[in-house]
N, C-alpha and C positions, 0 to 999 in steps of 0.2 A: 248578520250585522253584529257588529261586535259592541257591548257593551261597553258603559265607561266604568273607570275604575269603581265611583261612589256607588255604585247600580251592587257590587259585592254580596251576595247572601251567603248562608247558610245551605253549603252541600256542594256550591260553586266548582268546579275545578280549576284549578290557576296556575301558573308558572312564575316565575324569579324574573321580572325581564324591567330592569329597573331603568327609567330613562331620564337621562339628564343629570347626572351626579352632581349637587354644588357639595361646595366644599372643600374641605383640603388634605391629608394624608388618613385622619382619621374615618374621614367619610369612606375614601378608598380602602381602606383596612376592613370596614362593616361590609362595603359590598361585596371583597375578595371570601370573606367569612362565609356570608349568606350565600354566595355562589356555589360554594363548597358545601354547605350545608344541606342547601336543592339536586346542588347537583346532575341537573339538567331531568331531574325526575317533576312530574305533576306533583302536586299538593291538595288537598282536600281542604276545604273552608270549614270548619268548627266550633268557630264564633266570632260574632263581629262585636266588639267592643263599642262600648258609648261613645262616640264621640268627646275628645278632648281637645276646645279651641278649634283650629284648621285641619286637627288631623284625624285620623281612625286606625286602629290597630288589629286587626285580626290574626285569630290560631289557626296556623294551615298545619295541618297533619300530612306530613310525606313518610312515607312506612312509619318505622317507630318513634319518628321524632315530630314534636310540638313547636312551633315556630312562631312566635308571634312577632309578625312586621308589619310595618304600615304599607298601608294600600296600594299605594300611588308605586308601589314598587312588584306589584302585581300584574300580570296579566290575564282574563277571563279567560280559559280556554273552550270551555264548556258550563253551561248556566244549564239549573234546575227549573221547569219550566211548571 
C-alpha cells in the first residue's frame, strides 16, 4: 500500500513524480529544473521541515546533492518501517 504524500519520514526513499502542475511558465521552468536535478535517480528523506501554512518541505539527498522540495511533489517509493 502505498502511502500518502503527508505520511513522509525521515530515511523515506522518494522520487520526483510531481502531479498536477497549476500554474503558468514559471511553474514549468521549476519542474523542468527539479526533473533535471533527480534525474530519474531515488532520493533519501533528510528532514522534514515544520510545517508552514498548507505546506511542508523536505531535504532529499540524491548522491551529492540536497534538495529541498515540497512534498506533494514527492513520491514514497520505499518507507522505513
Amino acid at each position: 500500500m502505498q502511502p500518502k504524500n503527508r505520511d513522509i519520514k525521515i530515511g523515506d526513499l522518494v522520487a520526483f513524480h510531481p502531479s498536477g502542475i497549476s500554474g503558468g511558465l514559471t511553474a514549468a521552468k521549476y519542474m523542468a529544473r527539479m526533473s533535471k536535478r533527480f534525474d530519474g535517480r531515488p532520493g533519501l528523506v533528510i528532514m522534514v521541515m515544520p510545517p508552514t501554512g498548507r505546506s511542508t518541505n523536505v531535504v532529499v539527498q540524491v548522491e551529492n546533492d540536497c534538495i529541498v522540495i515540497n512534498r506533494r511533489y514527492l513520491k514514497v517509493m520505499n518507507e522505513i518501517r
